[in-house]
GUFI-112089 format. One record per residue: residue in three letters; x negated, y, z negated of N, C-alpha, C in turn; residue number from 1. Coordinates in steps of 0.2 Angstrom, whole numbers, plus 2048, in hexadecimal, padded with zeros to 3 digits. Layout:
<atoms>
ALA|X|Y|Z|X|Y|Z|X|Y|Z|NUM
...
</atoms>
This chain:
<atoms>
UNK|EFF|714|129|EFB|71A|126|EF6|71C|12C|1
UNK|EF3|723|12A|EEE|723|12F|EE8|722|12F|2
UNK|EE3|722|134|EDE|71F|132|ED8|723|12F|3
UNK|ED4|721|12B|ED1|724|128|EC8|723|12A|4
UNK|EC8|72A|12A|EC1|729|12B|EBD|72F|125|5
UNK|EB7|729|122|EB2|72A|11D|EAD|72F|11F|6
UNK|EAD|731|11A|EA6|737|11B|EA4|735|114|7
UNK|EA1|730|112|EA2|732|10B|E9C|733|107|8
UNK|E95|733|10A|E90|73A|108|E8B|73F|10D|9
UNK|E87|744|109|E81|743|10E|E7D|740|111|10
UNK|E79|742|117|E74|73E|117|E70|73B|112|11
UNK|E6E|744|110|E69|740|108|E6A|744|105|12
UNK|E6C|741|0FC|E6D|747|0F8|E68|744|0F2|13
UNK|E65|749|0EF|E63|748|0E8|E63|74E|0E2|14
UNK|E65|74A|0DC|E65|74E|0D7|E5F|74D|0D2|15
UNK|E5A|753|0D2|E55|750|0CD|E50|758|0CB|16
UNK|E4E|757|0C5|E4A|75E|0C4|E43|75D|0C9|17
UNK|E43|762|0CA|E3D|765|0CD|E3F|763|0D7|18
UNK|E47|760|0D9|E45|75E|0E0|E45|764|0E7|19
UNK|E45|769|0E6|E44|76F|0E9|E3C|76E|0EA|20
UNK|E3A|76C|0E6|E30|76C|0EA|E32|769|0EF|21
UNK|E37|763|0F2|E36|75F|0F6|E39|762|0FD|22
UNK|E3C|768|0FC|E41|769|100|E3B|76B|107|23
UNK|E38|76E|107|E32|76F|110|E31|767|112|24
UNK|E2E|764|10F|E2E|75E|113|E34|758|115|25
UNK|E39|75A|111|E3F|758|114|E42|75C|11A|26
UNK|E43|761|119|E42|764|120|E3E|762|126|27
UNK|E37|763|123|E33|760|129|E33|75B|12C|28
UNK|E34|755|126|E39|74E|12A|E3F|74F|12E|29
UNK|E42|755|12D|E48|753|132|E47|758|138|30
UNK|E40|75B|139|E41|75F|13F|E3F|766|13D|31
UNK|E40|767|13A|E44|76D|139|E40|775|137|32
UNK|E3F|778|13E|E37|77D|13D|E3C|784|13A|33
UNK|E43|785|13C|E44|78D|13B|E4D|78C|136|34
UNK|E4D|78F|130|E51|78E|12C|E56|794|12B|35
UNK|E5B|795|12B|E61|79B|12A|E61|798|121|36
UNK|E5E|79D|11D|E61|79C|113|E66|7A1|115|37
UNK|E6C|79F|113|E74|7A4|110|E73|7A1|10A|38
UNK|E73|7A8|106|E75|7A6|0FF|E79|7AD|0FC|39
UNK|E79|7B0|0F6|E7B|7B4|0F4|E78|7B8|0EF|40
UNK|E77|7BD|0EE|E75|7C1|0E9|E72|7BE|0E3|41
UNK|E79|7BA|0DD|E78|7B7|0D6|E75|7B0|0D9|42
UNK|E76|7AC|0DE|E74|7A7|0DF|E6E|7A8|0E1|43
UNK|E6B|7AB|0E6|E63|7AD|0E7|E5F|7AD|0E1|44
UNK|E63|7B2|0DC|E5F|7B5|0D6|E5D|7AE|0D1|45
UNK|E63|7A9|0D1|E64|7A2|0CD|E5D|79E|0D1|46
UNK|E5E|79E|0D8|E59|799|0D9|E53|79A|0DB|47
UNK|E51|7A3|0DC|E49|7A4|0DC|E45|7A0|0D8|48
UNK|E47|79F|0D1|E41|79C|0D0|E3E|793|0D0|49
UNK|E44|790|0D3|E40|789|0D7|E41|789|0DC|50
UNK|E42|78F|0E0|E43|78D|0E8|E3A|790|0EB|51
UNK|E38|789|0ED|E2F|788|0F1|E2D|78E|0F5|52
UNK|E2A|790|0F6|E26|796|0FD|E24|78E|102|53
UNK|E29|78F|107|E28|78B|10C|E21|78E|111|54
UNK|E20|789|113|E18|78C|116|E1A|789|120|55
UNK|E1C|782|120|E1D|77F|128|E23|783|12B|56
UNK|E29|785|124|E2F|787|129|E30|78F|127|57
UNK|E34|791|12E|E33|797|12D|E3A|79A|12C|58
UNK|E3B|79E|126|E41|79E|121|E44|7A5|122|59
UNK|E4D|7A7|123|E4E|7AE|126|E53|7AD|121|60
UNK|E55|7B1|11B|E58|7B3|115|E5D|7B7|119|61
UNK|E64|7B3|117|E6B|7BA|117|E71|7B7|113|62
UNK|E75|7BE|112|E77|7BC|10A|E7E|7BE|10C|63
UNK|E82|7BA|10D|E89|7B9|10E|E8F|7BF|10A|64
UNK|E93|7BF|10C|E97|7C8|10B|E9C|7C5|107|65
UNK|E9E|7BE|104|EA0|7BE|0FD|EA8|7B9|0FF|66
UNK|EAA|7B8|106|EAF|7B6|109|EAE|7AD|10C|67
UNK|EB1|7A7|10A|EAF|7A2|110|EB5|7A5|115|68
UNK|EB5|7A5|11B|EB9|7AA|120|EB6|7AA|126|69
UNK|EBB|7A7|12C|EB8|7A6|131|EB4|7AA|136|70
UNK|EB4|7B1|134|EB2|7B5|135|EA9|7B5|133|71
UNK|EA9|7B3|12B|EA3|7B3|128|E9D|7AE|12B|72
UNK|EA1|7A7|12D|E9E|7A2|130|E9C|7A5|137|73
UNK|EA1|7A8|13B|E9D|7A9|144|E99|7B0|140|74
UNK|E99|7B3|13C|E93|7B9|13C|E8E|7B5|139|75
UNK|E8E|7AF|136|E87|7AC|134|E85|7A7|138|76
UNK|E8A|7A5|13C|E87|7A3|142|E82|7A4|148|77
UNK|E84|7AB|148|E83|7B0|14D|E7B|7B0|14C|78
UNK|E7B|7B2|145|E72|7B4|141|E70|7AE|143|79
UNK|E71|7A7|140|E6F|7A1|141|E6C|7A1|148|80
UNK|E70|7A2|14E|E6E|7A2|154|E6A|7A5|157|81
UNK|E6A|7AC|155|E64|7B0|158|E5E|7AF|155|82
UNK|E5C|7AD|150|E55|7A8|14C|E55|7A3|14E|83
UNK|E59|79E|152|E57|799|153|E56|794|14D|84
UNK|E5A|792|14B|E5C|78E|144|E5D|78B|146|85
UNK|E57|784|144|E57|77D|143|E5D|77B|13F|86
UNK|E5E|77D|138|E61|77D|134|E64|783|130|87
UNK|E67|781|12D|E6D|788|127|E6B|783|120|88
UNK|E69|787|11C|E68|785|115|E6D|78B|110|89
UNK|E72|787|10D|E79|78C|10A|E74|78A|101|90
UNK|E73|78E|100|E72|78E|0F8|E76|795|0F2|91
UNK|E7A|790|0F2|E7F|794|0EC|E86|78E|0EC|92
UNK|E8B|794|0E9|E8F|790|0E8|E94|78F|0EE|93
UNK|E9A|78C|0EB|E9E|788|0F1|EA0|78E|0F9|94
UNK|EA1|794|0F7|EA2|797|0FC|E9C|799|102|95
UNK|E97|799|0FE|E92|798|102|E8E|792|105|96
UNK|E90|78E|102|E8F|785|105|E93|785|10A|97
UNK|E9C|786|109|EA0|787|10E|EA1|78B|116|98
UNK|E9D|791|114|E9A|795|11B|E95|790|11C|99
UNK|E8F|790|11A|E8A|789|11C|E8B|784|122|100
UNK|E91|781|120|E93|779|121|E97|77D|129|101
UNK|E99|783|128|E9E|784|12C|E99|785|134|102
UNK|E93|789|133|E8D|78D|137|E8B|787|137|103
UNK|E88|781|134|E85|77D|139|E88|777|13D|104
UNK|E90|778|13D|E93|774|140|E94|779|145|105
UNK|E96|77F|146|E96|782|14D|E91|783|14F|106
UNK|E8C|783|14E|E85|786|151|E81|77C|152|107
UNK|E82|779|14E|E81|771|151|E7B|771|14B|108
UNK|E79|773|147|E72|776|145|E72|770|13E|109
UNK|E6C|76E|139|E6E|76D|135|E71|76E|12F|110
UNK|E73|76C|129|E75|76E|124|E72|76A|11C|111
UNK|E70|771|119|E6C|770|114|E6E|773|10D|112
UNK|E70|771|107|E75|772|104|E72|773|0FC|113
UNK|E70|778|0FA|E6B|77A|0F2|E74|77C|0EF|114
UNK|E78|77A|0EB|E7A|77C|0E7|E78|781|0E1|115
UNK|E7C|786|0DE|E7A|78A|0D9|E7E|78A|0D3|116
UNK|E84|785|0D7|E8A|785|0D0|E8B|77D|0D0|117
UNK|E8F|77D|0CC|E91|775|0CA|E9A|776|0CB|118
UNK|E9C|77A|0CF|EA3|77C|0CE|EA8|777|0D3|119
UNK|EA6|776|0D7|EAC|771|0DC|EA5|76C|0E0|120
UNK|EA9|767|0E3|EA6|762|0E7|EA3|767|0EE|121
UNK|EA1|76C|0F0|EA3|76F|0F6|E9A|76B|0F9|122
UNK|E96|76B|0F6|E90|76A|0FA|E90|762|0FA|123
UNK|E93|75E|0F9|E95|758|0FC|E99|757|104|124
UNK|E9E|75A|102|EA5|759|107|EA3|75B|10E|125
UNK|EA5|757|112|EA3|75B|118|EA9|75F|11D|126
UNK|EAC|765|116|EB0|76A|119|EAE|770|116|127
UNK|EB1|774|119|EB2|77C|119|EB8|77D|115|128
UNK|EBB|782|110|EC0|785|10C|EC0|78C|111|129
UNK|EC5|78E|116|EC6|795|117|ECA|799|115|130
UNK|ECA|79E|115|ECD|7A3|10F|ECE|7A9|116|131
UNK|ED3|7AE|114|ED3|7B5|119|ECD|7B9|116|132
UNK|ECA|7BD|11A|EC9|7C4|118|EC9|7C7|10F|133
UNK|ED2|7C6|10F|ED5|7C9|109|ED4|7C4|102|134
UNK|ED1|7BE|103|ED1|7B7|0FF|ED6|7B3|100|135
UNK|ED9|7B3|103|EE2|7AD|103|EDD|7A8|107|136
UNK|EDD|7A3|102|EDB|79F|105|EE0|799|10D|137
UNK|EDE|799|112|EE3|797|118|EE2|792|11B|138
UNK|EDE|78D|11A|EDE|786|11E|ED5|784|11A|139
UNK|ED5|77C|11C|ECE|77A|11A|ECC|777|122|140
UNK|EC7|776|123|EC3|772|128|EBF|76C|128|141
UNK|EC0|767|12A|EBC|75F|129|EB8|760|12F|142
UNK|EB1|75F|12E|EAC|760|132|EAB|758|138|143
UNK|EAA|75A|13A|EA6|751|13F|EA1|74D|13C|144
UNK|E9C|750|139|E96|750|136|E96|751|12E|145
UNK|E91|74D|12A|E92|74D|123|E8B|753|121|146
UNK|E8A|755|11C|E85|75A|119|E7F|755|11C|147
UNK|E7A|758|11D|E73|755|120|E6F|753|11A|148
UNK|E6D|758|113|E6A|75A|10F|E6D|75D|109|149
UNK|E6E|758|104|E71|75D|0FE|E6A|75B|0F7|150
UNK|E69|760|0F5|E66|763|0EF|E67|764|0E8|151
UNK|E67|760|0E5|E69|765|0DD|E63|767|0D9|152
UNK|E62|76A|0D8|E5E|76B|0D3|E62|76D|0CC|153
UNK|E62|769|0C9|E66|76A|0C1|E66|770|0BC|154
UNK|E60|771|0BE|E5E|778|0B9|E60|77E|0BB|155
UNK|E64|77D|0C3|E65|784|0C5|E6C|784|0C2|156
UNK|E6F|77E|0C2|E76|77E|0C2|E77|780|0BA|157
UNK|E72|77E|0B5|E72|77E|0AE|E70|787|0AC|158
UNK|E71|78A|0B1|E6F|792|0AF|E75|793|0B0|159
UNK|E7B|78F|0B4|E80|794|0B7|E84|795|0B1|160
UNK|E88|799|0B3|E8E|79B|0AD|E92|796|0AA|161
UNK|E93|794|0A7|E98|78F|0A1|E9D|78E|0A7|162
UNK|EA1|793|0A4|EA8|794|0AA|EA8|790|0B1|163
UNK|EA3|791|0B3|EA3|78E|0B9|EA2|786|0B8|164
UNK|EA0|783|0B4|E9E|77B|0B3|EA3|77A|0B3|165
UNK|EA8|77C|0AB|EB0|77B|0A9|EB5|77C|0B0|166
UNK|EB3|781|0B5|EB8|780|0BA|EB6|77A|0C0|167
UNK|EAF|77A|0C0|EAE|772|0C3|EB2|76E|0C1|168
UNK|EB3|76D|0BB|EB6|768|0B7|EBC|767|0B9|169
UNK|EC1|76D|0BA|EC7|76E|0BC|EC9|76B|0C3|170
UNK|EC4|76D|0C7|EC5|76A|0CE|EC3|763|0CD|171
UNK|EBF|761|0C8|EBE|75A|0CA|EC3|756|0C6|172
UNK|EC7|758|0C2|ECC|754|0C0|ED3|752|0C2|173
UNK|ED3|758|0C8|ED9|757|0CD|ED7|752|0D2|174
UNK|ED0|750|0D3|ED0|74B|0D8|ED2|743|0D6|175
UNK|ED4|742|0CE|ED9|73B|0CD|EE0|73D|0CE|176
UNK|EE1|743|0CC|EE9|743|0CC|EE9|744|0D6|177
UNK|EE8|748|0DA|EE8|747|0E0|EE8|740|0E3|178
UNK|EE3|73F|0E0|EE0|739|0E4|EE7|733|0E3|179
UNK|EE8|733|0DE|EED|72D|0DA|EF2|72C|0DE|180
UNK|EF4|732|0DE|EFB|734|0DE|EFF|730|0E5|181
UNK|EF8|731|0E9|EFA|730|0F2|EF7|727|0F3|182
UNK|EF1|726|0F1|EEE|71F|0F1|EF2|719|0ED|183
UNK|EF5|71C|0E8|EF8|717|0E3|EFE|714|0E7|184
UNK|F00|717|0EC|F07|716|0F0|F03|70F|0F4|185
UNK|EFF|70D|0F5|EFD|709|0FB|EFE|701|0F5|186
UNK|F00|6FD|0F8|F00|6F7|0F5|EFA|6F2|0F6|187
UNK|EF7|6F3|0FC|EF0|6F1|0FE|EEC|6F5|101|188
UNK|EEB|6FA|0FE|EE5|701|101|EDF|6FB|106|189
UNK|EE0|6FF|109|ED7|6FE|10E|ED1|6FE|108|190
UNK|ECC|6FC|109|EC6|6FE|104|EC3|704|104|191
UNK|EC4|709|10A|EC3|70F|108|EC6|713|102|192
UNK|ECD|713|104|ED1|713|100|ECE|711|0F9|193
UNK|ECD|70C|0F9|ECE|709|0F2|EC6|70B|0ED|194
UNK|EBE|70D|0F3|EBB|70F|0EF|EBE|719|0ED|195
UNK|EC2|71C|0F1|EC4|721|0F0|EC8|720|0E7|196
UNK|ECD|71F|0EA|ED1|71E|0E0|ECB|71D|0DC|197
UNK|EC7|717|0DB|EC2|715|0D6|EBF|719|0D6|198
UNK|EBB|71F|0DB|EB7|724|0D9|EBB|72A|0D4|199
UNK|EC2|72E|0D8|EC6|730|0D6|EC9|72E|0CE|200
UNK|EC9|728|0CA|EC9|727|0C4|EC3|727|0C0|201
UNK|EBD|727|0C2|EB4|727|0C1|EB6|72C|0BF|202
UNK|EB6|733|0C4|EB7|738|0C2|EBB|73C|0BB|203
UNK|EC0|739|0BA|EC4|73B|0B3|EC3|738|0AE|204
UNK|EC0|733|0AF|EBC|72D|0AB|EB5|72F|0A8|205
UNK|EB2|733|0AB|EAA|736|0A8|EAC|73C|0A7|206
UNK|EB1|742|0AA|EB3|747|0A6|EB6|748|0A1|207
UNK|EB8|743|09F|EBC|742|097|EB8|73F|092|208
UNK|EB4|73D|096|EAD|73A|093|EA8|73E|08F|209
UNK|EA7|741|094|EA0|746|095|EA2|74E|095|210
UNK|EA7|751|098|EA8|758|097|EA7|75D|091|211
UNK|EA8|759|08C|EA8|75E|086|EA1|75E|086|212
UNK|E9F|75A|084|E96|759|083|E90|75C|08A|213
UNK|E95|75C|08E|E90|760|093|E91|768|093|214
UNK|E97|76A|092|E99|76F|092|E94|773|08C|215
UNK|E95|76F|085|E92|771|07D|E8B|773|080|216
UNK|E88|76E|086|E7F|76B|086|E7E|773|08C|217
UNK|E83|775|08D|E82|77B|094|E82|782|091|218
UNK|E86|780|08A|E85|788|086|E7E|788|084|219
UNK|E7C|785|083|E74|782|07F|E6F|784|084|220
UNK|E71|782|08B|E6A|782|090|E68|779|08E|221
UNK|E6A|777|08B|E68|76E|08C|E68|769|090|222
UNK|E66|768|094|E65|765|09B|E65|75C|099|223
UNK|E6A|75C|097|E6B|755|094|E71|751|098|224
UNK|E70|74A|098|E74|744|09A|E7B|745|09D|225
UNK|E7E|746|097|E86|74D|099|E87|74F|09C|226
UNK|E82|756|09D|E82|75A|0A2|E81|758|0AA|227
UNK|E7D|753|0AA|E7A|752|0B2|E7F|74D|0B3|228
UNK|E83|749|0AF|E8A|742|0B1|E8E|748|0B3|229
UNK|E8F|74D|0AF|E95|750|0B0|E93|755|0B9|230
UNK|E8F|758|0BA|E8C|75C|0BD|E8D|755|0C5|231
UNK|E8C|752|0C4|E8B|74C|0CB|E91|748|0CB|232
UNK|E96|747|0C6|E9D|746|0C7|E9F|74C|0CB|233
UNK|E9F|752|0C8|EA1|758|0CC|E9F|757|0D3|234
UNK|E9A|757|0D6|E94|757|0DE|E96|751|0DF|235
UNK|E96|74B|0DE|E96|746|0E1|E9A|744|0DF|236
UNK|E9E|740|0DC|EA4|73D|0DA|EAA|740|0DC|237
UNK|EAB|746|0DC|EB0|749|0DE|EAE|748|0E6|238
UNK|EA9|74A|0E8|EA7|74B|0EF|EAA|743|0F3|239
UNK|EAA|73F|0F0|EAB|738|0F2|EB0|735|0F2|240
UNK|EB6|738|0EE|EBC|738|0ED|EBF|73A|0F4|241
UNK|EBC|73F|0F7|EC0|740|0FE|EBD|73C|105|242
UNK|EB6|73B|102|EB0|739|107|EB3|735|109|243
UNK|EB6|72F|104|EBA|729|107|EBF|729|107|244
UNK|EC4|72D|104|ECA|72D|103|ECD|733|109|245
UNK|EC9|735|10E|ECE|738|112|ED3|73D|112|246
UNK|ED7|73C|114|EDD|743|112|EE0|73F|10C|247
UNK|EE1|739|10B|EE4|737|104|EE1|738|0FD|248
UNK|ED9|73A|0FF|ED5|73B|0FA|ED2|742|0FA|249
UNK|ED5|74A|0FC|ED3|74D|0FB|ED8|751|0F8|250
UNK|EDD|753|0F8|EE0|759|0F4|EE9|757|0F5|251
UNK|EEC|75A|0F3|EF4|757|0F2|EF7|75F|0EC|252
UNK|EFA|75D|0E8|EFF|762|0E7|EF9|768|0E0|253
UNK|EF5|766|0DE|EF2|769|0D9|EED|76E|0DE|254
UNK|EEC|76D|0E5|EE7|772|0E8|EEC|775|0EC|255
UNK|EF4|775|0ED|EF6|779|0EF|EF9|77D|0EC|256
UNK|EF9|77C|0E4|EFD|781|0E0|EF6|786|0E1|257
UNK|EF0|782|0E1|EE9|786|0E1|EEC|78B|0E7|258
UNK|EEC|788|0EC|EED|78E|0F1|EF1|792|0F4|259
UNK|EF8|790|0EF|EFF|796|0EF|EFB|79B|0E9|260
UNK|EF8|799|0E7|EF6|7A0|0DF|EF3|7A4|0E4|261
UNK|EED|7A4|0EA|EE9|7A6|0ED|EEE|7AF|0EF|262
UNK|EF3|7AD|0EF|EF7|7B3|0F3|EF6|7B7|0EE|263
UNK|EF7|7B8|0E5|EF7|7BB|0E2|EF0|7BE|0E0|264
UNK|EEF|7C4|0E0|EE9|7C8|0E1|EE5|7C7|0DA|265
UNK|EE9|7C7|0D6|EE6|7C5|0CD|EE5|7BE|0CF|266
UNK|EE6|7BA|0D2|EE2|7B4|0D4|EDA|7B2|0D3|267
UNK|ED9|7B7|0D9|ED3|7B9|0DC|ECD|7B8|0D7|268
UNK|ED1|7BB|0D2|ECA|7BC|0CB|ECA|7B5|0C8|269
UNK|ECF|7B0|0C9|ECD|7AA|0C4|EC7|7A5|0C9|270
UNK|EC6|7A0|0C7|EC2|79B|0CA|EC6|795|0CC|271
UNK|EC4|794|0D4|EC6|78E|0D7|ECA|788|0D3|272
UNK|EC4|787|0CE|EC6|780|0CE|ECA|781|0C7|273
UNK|ECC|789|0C3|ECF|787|0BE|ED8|788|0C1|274
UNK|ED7|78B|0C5|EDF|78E|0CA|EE1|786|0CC|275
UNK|EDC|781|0CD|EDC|77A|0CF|EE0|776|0CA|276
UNK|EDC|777|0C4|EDE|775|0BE|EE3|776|0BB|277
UNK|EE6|77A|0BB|EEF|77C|0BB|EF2|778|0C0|278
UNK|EEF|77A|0C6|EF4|775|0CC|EF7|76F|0C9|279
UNK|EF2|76D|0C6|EF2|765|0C4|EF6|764|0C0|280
UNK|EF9|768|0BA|EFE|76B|0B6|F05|76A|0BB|281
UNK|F06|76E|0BF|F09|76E|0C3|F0B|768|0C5|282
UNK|F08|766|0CB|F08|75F|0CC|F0C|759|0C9|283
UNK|F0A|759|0C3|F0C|755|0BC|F13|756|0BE|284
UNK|F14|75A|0BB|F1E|75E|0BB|F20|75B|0C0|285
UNK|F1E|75D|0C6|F23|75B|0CA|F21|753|0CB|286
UNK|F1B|750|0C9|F1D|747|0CA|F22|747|0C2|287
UNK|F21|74A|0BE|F26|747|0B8|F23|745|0B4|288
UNK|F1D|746|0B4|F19|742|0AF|F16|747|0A9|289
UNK|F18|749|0A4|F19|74C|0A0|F13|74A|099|290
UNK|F12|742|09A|F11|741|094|F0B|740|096|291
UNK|F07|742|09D|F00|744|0A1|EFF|74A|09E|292
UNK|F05|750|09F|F01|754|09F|F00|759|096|293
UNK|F03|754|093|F02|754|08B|EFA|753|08C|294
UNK|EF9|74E|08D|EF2|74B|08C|EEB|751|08F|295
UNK|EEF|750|096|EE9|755|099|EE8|75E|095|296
UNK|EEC|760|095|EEE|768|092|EEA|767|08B|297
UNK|EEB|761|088|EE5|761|080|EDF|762|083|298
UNK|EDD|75D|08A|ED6|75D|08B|ED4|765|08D|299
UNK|EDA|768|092|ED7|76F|094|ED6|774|08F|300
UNK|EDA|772|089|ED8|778|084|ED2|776|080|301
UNK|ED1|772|07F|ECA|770|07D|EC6|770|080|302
UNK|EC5|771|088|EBF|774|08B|EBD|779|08D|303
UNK|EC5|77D|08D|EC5|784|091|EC7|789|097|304
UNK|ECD|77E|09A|ECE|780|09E|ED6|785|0A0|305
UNK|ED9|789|0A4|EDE|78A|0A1|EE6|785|0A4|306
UNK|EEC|786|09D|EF2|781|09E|EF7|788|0A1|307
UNK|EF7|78C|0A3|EFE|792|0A2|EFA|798|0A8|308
UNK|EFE|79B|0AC|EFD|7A0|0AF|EF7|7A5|0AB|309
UNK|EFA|7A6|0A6|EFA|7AE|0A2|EF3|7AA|09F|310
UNK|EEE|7A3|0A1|EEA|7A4|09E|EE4|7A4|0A3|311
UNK|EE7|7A6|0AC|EE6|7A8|0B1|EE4|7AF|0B3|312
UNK|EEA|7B1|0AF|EEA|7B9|0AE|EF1|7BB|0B6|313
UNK|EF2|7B5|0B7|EF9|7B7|0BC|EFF|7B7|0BB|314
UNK|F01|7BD|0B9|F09|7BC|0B8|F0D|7BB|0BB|315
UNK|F13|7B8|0B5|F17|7B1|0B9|F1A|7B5|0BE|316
UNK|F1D|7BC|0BF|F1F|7BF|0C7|F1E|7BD|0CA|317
UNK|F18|7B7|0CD|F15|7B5|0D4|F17|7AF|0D3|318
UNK|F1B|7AD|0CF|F1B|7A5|0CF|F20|7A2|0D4|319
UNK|F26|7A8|0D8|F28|7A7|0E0|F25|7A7|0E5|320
UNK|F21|7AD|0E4|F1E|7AC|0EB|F17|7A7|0EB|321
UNK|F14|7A5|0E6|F12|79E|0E5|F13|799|0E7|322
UNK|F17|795|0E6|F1C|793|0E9|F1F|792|0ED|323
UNK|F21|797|0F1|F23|796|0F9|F1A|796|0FC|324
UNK|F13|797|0FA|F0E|798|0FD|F0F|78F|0FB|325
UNK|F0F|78E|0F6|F0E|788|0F5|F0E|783|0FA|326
UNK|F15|785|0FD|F19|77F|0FE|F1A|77F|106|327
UNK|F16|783|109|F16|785|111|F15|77B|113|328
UNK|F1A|77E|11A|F18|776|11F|F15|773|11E|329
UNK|F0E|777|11E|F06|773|11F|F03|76F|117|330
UNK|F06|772|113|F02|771|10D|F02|76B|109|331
UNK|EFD|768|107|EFC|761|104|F01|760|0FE|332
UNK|F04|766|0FC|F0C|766|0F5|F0E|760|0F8|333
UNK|F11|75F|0FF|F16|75B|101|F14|753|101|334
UNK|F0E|750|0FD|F0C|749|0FD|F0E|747|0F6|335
UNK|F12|74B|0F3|F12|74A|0ED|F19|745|0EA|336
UNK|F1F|748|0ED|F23|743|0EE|F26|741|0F3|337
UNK|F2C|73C|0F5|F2F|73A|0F9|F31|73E|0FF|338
UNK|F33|743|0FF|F36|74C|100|F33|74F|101|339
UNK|F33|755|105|F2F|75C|105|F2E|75F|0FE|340
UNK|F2B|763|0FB|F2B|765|0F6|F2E|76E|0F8|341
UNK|F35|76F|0F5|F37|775|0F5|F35|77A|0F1|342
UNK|F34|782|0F4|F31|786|0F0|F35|787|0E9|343
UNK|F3C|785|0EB|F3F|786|0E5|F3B|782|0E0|344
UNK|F3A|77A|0E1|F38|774|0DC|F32|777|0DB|345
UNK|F2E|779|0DC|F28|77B|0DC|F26|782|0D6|346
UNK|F2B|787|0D8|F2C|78A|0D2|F2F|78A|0CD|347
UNK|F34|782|0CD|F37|781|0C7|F32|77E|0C1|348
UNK|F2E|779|0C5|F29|777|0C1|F24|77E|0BE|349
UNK|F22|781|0C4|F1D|785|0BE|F20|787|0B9|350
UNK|F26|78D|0B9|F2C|78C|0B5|F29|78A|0AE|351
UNK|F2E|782|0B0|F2E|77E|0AA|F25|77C|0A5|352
UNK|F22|77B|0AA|F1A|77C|0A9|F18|782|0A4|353
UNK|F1A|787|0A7|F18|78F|0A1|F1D|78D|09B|354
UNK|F22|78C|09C|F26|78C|094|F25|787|090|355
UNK|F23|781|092|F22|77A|08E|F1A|77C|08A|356
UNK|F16|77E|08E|F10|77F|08C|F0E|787|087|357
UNK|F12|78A|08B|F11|790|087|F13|790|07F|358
UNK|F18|78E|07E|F1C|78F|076|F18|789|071|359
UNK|F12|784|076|F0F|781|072|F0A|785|06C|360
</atoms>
């Protein structure tokens, strides 16, 4: 096997109401006189009202053009450099954390990381998700260096959209079936290894748990127990699943199906981690395991998330060229069995996927 090296958290993270008051002196612990904020429009608007009037550090606001994309990172780089940025502070969600993560590892600067969403582990991980221009998403990046400074403030994530928590949920429950799938092969895993699986089952273990009851407490505005277990399984537990688990602990056949859907332009409108959520669907099929995906497809429709294309809004037309996206050289599809996985096998399962699930 190869060798595996941990990242498996920030420097410092905490999750707690009101910890944004602390964010200046934490900076000023770490140095840190001149700050680049990237955030976004609805994310700005979400976190104006805990985000402090910094008095020691001096704060240059710009708001990213809607793309994680190589292009998006060296133009915020660029800004970051002519200010002279100690630091990059990415507050919003994962596309914007992942420009962040990407700018202060090219510019050497640090990274400071206010979530707005509860939607994927992205303000943990110390990578980047790039996408083109057009959104097809084309390759991820693992950094050298891990997040400097991650933040939650709970109340901001409890304003965000429902949708968005339920598709948190999505990407965090592919991190057991991924994780499993490739770890479970070792007959004496390493310990990294093995705290990866153990986080990676934690996580579908408190989803199953907690998911309905956090979701019910997010329609309410209730800032309850649920929400914040479920909310930090998403940010940390998922995050930790790859922290230590390495290439065996981050993604496999459910984020590739994620990122053959990318080419299809009615994609674009669904959310990350529900297009993930299917993957996992997928996935199943092709390990054979059917009487998994009985069980999960009751949990998805009981929260929200979706089992079938058509509850994606993409029609099965793309389910070829899907497929062959899927199943490119490079793609984590092929850790799934013995064999390469063929585009043929790949759209046979979604296939069979749509028809079994649909006539239910």
């Amino acid at each position: 096997m190869e060798a595996i090296v941990v990242k498996g958290a920030p420097a410092e993270y905490s999750c707690n109401v009101g910890v944004l008051k602390e964010l200046e002196e934490k900076l000023s612990a770490r140095g840190i006189r001149k700050a680049l904020l990237l955030t976004g429009e609805k994310s700005w608007q979400a976190l104006q009202p805990y985000f402090p009037v910094l008095e020691s550090v001096e704060l240059t606001i710009v708001k990213y053009r809607g793309e994680s994309s190589l292009a998006e990172i060296a133009r915020i780089a660029q800004i970051a450099k002519a200010i002279g940025a100690d630091a990059i502070i990415g507050a919003g969600g994962g596309k914007v954390l992942d420009i962040a993560k990407g700018v202060a590892h090219d510019n050497s600067i640090r990274s400071v990381l206010v979530p707005t969403l509860a939607s994927n582990c992205a303000p943990w991980t110390p990578l980047s998700v790039i996408y083109s221009e057009e959104g097809t998403m084309t390759h991820f990046t693992v950094y050298t260096e891990s997040v400097d400074l991650l933040l939650v403030e709970p109340r901001v994530l409890l304003d965000a959209p429902v949708s968005l928590l339920v598709a948190g949920i999505g990407d965090t429950i592919a991190k057991w079936y991924e994780a499993d799938v490739q770890i479970s092969r070792f007959e004496n895993p390493p310990i990294a290894l093995k705290v990866s699986h153990y986080t990676a089952k934690l996580c579908a273990d408190e989803l199953f748990q907690n998911a309905e009851a956090a979701i019910a407490d997010s329609k309410e505005g209730k800032l309850s127990q649920s929400f914040i277990k479920v909310v930090e399984t998403i940010i940390m537990l998922g995050g930790m699943v790859g922290g230590f688990g390495d290439k065996y602990g981050r993604v496999a056949g459910a984020h590739a199906i994620h990122n053959g859907m990318t080419i299809s332009p009615e994609s674009h409108q669904a959310l990350h981690g529900d297009k993930v959520a299917y993957g996992v669907l997928v996935q199943l099929v092709l390990e054979g395991k059917i009487d998994e995906i009985e069980k999960l497809a009751a949990f998805y429709r009981k929260i929200g998330l979706p089992v079938s294309l058509e509850d994606l809004n993409i029609p099965r037309k793309w389910i070829e060229a899907i497929a062959v996206q899927s199943t490119r050289e490079n793609e984590t599809i092929h850790v799934l069995l013995e064999e390469p996985v063929s585009a043929e096998k790949a759209a046979a399962a979604m296939r069979q996927l749509e028809d079994s699930l649909l006539v239910k």
